[in-house]
N, CA, C and O atoms as a Maestro MAE file, in Angstrom:
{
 s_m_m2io_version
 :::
 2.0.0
}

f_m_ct {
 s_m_title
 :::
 protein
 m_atom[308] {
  # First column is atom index #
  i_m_mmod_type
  r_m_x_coord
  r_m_y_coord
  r_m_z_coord
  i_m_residue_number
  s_m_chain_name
  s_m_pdb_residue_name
  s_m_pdb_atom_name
  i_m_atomic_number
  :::
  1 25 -26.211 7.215 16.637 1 A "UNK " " N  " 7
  2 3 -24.958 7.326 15.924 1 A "UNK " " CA " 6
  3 2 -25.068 8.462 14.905 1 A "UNK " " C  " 6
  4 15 -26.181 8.854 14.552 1 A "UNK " " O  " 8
  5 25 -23.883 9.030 14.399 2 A "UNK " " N  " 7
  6 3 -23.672 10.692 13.876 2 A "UNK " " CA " 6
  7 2 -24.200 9.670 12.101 2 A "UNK " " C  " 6
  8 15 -24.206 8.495 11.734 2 A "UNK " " O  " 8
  9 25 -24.543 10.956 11.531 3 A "UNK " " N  " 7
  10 3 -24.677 10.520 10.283 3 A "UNK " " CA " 6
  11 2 -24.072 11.735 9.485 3 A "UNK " " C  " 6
  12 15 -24.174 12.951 9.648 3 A "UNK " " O  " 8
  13 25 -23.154 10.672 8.216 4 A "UNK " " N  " 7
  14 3 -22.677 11.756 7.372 4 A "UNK " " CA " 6
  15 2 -22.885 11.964 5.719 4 A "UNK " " C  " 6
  16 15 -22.952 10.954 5.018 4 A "UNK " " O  " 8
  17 25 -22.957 12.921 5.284 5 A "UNK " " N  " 7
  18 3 -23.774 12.852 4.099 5 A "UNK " " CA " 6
  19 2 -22.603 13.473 3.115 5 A "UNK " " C  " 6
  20 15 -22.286 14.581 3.547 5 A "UNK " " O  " 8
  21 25 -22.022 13.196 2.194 6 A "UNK " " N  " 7
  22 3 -20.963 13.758 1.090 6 A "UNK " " CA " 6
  23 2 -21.950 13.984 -0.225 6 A "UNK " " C  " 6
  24 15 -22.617 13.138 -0.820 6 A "UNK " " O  " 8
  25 25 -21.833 15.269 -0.455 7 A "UNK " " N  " 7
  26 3 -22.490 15.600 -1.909 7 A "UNK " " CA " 6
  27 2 -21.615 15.912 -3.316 7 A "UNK " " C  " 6
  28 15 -20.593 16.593 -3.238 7 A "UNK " " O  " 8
  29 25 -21.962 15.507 -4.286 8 A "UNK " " N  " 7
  30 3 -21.404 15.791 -5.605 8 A "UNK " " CA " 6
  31 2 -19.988 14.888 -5.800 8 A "UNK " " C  " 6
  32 15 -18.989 15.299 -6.390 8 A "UNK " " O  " 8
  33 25 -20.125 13.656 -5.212 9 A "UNK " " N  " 7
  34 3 -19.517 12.728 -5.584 9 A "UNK " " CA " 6
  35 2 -19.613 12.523 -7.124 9 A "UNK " " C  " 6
  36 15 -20.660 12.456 -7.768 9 A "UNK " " O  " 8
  37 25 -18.448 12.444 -7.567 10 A "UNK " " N  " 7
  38 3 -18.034 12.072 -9.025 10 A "UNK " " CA " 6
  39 2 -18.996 10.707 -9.254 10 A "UNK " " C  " 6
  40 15 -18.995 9.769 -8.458 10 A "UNK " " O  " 8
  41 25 -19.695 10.748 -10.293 11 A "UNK " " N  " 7
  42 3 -20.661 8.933 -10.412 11 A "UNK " " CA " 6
  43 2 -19.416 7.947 -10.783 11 A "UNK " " C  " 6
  44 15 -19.673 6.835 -10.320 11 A "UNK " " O  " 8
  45 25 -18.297 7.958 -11.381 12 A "UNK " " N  " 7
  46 3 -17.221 6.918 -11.473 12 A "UNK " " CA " 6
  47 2 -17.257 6.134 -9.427 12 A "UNK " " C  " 6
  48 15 -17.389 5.045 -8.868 12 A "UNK " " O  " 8
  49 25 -17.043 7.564 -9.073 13 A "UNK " " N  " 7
  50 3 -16.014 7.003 -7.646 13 A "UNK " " CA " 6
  51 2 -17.436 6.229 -6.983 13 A "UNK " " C  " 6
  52 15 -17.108 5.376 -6.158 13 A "UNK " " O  " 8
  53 25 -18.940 6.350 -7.173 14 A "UNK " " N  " 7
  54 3 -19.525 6.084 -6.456 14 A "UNK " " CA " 6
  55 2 -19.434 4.420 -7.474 14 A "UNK " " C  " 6
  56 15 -19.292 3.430 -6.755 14 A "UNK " " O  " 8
  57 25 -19.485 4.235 -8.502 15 A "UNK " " N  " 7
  58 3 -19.289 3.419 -8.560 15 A "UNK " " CA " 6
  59 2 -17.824 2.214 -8.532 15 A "UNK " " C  " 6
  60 15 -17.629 1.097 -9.011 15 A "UNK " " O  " 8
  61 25 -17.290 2.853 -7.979 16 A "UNK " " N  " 7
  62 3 -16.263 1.831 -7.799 16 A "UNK " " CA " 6
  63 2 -16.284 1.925 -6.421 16 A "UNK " " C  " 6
  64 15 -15.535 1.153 -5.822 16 A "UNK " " O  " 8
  65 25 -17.017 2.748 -5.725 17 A "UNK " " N  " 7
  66 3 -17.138 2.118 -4.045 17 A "UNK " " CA " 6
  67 2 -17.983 0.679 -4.280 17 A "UNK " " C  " 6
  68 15 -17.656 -0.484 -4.043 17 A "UNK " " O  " 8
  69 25 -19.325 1.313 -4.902 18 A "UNK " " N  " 7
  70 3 -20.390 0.346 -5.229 18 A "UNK " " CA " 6
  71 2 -19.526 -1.260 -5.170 18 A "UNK " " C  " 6
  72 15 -19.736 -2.128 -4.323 18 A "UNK " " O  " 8
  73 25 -18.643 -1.333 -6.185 19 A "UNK " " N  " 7
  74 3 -17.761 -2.850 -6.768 19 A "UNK " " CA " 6
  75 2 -17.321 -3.311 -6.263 19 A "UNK " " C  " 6
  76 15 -17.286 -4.536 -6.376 19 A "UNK " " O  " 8
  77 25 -16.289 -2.259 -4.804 20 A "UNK " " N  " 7
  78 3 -15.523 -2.736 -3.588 20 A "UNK " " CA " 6
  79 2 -16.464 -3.164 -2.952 20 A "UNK " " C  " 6
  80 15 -16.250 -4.309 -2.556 20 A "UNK " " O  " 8
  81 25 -17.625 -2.678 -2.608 21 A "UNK " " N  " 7
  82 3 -18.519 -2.803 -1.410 21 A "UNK " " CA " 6
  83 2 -19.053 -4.750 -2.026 21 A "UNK " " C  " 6
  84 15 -19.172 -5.683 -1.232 21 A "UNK " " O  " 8
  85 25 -19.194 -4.824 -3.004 22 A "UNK " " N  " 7
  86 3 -19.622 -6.191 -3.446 22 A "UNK " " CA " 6
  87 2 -18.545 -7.054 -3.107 22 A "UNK " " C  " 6
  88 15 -18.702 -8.038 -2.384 22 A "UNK " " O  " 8
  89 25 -17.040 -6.594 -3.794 23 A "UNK " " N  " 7
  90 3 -16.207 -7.609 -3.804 23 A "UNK " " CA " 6
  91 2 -16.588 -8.283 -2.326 23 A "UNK " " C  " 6
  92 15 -17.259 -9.277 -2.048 23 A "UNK " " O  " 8
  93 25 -16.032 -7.533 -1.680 24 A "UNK " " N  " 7
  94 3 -15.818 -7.859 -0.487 24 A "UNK " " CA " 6
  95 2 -17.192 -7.868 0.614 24 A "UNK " " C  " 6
  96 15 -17.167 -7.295 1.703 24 A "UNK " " O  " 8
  97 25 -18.033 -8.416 0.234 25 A "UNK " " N  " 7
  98 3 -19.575 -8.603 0.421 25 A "UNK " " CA " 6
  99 2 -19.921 -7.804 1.614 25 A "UNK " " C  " 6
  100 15 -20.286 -8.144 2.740 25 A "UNK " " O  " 8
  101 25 -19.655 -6.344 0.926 26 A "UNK " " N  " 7
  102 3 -20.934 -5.706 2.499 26 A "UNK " " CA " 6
  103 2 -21.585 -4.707 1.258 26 A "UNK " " C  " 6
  104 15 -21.378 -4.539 0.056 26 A "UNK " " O  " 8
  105 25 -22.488 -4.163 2.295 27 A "UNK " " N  " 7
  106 3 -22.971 -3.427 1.649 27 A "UNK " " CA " 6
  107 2 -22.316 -2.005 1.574 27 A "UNK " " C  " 6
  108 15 -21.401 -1.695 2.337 27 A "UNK " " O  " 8
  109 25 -22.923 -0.974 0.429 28 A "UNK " " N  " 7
  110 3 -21.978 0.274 -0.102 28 A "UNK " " CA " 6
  111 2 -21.893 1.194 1.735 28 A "UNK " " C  " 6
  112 15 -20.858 1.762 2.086 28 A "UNK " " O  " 8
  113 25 -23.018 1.150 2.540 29 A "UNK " " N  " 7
  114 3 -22.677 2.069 3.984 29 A "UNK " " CA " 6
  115 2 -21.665 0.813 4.796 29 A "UNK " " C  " 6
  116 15 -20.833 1.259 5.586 29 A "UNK " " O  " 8
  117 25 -21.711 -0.306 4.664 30 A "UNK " " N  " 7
  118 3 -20.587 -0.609 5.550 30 A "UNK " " CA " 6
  119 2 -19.324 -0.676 5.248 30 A "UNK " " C  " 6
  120 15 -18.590 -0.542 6.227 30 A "UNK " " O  " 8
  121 25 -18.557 -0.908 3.783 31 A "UNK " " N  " 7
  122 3 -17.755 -0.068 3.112 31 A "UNK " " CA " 6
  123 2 -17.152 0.836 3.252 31 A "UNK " " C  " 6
  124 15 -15.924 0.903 3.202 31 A "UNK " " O  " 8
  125 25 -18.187 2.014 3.529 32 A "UNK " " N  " 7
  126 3 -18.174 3.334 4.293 32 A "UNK " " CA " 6
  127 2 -17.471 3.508 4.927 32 A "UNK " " C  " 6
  128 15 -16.457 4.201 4.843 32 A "UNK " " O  " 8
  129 25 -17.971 2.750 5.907 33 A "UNK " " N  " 7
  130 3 -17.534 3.054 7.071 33 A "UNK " " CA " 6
  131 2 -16.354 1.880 7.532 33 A "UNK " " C  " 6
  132 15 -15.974 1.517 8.645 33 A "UNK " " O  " 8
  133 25 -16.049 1.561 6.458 34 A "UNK " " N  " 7
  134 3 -14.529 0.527 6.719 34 A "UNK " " CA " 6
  135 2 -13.660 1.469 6.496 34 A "UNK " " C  " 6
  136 15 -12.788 1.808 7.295 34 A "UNK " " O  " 8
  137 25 -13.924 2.137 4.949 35 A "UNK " " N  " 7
  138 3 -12.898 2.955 4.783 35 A "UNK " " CA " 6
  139 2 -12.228 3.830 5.514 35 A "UNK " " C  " 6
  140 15 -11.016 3.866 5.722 35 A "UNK " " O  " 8
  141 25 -13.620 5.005 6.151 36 A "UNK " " N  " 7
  142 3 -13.031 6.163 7.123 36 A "UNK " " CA " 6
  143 2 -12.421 5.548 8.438 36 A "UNK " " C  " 6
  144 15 -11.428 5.981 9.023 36 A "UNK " " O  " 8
  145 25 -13.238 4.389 8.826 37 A "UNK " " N  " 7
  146 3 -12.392 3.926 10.172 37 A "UNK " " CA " 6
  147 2 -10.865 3.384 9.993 37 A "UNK " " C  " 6
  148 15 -10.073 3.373 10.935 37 A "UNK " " O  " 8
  149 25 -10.554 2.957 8.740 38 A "UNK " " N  " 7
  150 3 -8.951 2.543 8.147 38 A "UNK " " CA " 6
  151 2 -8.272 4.184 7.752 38 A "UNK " " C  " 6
  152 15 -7.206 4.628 8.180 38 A "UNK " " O  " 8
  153 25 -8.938 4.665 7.114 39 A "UNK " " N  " 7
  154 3 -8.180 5.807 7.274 39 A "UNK " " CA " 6
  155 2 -7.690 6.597 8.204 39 A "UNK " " C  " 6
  156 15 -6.583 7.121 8.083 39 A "UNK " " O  " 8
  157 25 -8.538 6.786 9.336 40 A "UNK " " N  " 7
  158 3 -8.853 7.223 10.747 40 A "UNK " " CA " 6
  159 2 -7.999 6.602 11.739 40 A "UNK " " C  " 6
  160 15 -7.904 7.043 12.884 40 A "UNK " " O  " 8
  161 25 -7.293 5.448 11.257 41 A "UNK " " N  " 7
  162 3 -6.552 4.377 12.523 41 A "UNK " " CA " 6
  163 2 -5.546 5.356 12.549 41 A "UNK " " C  " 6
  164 15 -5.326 6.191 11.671 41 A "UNK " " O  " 8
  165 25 -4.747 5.150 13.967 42 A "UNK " " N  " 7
  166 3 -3.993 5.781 14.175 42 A "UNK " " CA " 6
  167 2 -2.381 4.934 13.508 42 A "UNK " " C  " 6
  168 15 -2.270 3.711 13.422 42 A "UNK " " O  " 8
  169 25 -1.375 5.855 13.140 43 A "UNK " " N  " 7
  170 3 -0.170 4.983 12.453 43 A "UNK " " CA " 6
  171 2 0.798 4.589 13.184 43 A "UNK " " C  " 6
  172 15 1.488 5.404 13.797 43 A "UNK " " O  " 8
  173 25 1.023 3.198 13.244 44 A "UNK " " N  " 7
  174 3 2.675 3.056 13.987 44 A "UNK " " CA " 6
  175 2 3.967 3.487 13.599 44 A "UNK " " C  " 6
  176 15 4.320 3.804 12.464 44 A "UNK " " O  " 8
  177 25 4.412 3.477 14.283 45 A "UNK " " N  " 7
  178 3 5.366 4.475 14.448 45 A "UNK " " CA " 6
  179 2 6.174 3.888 13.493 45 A "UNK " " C  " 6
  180 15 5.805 2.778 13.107 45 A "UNK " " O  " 8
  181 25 7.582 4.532 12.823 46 A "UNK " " N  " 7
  182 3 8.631 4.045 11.871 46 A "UNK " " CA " 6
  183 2 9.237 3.169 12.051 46 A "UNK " " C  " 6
  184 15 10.208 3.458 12.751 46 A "UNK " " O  " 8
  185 25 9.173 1.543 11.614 47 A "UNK " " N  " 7
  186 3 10.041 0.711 12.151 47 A "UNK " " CA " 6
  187 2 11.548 1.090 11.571 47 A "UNK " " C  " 6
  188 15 11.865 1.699 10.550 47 A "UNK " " O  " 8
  189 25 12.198 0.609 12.418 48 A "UNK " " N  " 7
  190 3 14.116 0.982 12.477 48 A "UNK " " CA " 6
  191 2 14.430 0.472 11.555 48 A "UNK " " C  " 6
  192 15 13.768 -0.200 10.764 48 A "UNK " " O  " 8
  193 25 15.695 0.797 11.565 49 A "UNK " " N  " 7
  194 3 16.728 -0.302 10.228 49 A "UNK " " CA " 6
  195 2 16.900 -1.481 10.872 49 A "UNK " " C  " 6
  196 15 17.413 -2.255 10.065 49 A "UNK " " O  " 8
  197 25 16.752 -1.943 11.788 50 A "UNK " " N  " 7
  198 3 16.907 -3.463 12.304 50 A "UNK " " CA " 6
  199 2 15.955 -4.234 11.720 50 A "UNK " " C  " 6
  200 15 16.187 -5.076 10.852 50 A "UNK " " O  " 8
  201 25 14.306 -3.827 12.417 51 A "UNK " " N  " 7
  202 3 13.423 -4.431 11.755 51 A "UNK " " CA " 6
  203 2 13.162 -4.366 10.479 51 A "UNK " " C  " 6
  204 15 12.479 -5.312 10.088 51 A "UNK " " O  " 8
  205 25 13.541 -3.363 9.435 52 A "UNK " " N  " 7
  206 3 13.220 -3.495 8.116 52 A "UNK " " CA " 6
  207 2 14.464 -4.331 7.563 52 A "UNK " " C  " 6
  208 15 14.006 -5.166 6.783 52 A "UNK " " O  " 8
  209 25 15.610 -4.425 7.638 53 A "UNK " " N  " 7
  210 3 16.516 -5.870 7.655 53 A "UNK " " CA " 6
  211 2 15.897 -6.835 7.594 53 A "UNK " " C  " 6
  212 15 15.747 -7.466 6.548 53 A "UNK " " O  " 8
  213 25 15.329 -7.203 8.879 54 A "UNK " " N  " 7
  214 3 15.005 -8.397 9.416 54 A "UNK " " CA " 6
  215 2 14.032 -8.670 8.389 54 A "UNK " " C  " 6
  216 15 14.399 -9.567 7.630 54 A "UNK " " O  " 8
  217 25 12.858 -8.154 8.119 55 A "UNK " " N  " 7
  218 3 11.826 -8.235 7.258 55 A "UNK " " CA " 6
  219 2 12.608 -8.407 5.617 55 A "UNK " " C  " 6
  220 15 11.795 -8.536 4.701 55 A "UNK " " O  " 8
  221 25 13.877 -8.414 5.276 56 A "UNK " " N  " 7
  222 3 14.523 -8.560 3.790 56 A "UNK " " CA " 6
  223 2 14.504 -10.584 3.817 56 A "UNK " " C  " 6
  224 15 14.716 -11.382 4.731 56 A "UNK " " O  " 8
  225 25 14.219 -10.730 2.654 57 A "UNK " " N  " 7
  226 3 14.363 -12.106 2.543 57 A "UNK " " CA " 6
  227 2 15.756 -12.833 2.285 57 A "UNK " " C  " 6
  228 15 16.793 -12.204 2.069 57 A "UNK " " O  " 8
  229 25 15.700 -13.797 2.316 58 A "UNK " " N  " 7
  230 3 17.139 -14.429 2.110 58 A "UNK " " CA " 6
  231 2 17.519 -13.958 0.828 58 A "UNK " " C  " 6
  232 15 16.576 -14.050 0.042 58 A "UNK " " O  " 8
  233 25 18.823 -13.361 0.188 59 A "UNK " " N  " 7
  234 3 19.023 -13.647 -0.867 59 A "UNK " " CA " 6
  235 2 19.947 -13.819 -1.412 59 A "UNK " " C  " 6
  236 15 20.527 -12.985 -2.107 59 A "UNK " " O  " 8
  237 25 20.397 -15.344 -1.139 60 A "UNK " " N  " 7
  238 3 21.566 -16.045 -1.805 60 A "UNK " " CA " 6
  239 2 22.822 -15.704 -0.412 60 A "UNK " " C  " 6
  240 15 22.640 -15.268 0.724 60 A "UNK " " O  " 8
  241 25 24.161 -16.158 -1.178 61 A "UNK " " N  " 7
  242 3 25.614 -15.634 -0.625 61 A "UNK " " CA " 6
  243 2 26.045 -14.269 -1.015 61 A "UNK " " C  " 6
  244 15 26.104 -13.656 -2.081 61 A "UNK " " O  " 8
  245 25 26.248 -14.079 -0.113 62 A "UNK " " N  " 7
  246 3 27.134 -12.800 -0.422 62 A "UNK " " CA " 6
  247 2 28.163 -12.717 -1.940 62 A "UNK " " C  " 6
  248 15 28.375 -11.743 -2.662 62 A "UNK " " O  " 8
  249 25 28.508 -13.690 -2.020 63 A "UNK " " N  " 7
  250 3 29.091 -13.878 -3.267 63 A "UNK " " CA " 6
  251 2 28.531 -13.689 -4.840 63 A "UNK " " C  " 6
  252 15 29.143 -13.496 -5.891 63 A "UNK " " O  " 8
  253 25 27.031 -13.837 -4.529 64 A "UNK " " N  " 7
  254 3 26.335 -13.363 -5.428 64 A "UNK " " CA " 6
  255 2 25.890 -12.228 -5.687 64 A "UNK " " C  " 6
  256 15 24.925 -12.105 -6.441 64 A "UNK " " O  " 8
  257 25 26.592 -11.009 -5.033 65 A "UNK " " N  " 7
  258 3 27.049 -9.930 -4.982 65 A "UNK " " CA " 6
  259 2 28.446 -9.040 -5.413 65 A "UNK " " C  " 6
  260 15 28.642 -7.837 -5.585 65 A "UNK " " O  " 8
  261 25 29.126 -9.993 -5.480 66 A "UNK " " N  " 7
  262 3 30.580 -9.502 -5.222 66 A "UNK " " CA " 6
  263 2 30.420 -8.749 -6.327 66 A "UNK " " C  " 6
  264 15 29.552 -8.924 -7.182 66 A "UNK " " O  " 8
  265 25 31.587 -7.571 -6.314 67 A "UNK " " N  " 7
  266 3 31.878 -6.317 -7.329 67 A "UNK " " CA " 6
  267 2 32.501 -7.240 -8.293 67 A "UNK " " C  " 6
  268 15 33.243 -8.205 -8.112 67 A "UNK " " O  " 8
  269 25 31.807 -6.476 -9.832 68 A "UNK " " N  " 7
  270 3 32.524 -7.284 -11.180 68 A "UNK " " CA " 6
  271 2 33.903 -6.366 -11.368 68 A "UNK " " C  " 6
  272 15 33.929 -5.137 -11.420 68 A "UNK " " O  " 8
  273 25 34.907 -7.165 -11.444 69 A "UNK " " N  " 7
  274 3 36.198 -6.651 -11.955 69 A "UNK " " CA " 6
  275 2 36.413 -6.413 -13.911 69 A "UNK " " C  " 6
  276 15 35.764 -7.010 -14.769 69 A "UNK " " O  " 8
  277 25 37.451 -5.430 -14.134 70 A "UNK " " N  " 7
  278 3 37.251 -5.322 -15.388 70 A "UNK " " CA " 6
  279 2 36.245 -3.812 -15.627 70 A "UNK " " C  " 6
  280 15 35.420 -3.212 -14.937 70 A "UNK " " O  " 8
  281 25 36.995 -3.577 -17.334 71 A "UNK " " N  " 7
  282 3 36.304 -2.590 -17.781 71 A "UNK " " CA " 6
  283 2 34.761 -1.757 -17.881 71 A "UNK " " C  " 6
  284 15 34.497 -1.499 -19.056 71 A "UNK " " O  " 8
  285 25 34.410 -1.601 -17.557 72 A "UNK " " N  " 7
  286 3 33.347 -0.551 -17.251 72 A "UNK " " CA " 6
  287 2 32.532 -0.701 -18.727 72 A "UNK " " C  " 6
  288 15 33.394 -0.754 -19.604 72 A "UNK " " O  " 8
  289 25 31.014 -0.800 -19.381 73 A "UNK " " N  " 7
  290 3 30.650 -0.176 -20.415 73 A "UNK " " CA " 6
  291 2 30.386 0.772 -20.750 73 A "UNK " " C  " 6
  292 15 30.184 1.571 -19.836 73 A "UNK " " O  " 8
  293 25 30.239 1.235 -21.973 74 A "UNK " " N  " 7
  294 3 30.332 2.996 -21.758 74 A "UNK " " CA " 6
  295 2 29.135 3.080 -21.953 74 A "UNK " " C  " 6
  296 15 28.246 2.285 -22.257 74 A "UNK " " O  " 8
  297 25 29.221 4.467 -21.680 75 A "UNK " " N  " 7
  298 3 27.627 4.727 -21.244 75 A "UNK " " CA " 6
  299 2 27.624 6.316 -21.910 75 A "UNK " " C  " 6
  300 15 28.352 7.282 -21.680 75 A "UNK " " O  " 8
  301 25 26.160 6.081 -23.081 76 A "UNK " " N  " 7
  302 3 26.160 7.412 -23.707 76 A "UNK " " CA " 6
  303 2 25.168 8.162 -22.370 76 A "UNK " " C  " 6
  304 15 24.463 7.466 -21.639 76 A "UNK " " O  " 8
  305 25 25.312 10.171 -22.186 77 A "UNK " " N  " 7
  306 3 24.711 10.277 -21.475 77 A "UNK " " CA " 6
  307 2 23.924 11.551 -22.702 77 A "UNK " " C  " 6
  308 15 22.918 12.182 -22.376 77 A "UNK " " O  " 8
  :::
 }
 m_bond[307] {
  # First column is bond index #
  i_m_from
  i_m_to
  i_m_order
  :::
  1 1 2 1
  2 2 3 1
  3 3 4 2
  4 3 5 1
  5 5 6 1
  6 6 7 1
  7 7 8 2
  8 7 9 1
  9 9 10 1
  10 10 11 1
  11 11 12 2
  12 11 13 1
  13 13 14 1
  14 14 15 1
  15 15 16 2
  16 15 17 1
  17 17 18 1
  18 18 19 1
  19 19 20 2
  20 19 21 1
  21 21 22 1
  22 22 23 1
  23 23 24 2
  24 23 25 1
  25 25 26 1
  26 26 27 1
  27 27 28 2
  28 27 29 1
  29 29 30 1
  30 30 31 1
  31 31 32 2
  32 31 33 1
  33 33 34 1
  34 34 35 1
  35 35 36 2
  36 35 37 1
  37 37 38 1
  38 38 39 1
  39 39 40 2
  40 39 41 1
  41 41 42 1
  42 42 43 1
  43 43 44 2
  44 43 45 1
  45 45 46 1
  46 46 47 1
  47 47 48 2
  48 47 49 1
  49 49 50 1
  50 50 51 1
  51 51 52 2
  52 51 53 1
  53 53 54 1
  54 54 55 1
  55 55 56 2
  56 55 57 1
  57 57 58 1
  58 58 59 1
  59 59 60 2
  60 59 61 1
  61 61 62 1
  62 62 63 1
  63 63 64 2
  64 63 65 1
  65 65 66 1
  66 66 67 1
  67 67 68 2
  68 67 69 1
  69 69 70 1
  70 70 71 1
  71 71 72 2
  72 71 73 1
  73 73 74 1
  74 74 75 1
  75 75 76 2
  76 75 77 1
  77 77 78 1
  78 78 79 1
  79 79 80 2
  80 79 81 1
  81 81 82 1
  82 82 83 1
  83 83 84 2
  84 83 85 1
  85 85 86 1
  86 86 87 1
  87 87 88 2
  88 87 89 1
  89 89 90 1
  90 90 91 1
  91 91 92 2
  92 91 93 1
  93 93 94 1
  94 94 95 1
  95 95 96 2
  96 95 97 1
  97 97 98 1
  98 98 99 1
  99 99 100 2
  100 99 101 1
  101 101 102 1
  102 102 103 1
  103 103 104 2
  104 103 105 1
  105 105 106 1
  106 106 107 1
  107 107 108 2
  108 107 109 1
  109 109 110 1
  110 110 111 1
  111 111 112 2
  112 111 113 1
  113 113 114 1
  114 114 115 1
  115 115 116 2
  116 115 117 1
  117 117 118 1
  118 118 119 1
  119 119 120 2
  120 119 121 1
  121 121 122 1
  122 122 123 1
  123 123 124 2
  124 123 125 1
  125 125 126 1
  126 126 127 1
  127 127 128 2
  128 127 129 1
  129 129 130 1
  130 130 131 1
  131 131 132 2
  132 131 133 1
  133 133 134 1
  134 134 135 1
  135 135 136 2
  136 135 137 1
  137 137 138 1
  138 138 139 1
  139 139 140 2
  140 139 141 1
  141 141 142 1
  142 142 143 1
  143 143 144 2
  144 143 145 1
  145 145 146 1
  146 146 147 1
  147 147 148 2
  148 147 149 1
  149 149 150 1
  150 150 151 1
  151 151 152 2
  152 151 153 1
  153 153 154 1
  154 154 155 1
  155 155 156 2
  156 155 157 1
  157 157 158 1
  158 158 159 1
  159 159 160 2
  160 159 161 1
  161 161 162 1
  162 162 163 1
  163 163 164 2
  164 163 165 1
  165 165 166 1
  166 166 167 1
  167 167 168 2
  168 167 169 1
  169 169 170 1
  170 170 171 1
  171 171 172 2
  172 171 173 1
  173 173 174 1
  174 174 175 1
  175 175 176 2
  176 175 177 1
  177 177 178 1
  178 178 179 1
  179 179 180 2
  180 179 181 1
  181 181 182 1
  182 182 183 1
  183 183 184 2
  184 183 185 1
  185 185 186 1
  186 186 187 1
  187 187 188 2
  188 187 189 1
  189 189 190 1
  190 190 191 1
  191 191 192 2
  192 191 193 1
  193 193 194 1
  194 194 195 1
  195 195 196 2
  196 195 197 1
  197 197 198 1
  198 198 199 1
  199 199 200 2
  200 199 201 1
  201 201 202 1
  202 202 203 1
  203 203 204 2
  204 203 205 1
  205 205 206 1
  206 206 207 1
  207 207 208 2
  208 207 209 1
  209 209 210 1
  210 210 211 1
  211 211 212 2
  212 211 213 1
  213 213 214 1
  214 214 215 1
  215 215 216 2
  216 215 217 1
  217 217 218 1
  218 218 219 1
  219 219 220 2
  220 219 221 1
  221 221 222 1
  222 222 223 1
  223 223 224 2
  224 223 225 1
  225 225 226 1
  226 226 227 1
  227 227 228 2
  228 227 229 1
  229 229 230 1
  230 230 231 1
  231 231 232 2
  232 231 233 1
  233 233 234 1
  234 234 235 1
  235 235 236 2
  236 235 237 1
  237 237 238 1
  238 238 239 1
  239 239 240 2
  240 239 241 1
  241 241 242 1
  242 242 243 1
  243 243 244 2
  244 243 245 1
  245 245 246 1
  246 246 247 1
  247 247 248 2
  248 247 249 1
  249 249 250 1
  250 250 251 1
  251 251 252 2
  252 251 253 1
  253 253 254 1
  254 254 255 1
  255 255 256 2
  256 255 257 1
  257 257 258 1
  258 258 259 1
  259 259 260 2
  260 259 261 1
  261 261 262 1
  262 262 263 1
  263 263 264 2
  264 263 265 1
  265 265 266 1
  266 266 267 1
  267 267 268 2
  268 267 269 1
  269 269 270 1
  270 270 271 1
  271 271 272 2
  272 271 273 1
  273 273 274 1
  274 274 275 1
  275 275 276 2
  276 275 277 1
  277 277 278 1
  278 278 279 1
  279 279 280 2
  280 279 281 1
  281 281 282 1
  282 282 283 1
  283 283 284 2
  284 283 285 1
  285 285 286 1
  286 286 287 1
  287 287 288 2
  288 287 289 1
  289 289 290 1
  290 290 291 1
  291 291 292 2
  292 291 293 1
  293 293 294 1
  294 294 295 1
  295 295 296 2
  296 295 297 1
  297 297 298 1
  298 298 299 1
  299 299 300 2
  300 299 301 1
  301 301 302 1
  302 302 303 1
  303 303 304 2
  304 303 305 1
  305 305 306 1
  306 306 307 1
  307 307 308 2
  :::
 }
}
């Protein structure tokens, strides 16, 4: 398997790989190699306006929408 070597990593970023690599109990090279392979995935495609609808949660009646009638507040700009 290829091996890859990154130099002059900032010491912050190596340590907050370090913290991820714990949270989530692997070690800092398998981490690694979670990351580039998640970065590396290929992207699906744009879901439509149907499915991003569908994915909106309930919210309420329509009525709990309706346009307020009556004067406007003013508004400094």
């Amino acid at each position: 398997m290829a091996q890859l070597v990154v130099r002059r990593l900032d010491p912050k970023v190596v340590m907050e790989l370090r913290k991820r690599a714990a949270r989530r109990g692997r070690s800092m090279e398998a981490e690694h190699r979670e990351i580039l392979r998640a970065a590396l995935r290929p992207v699906r495609g744009a879901k439509s306006l149907k499915e991003l609808l569908l994915l909106m949660p309930a919210a309420g009646q329509d009525s709990d929408f309706a346009r307020l009638r009556g004067k406007a507040r003013r508004v400094r700009l």
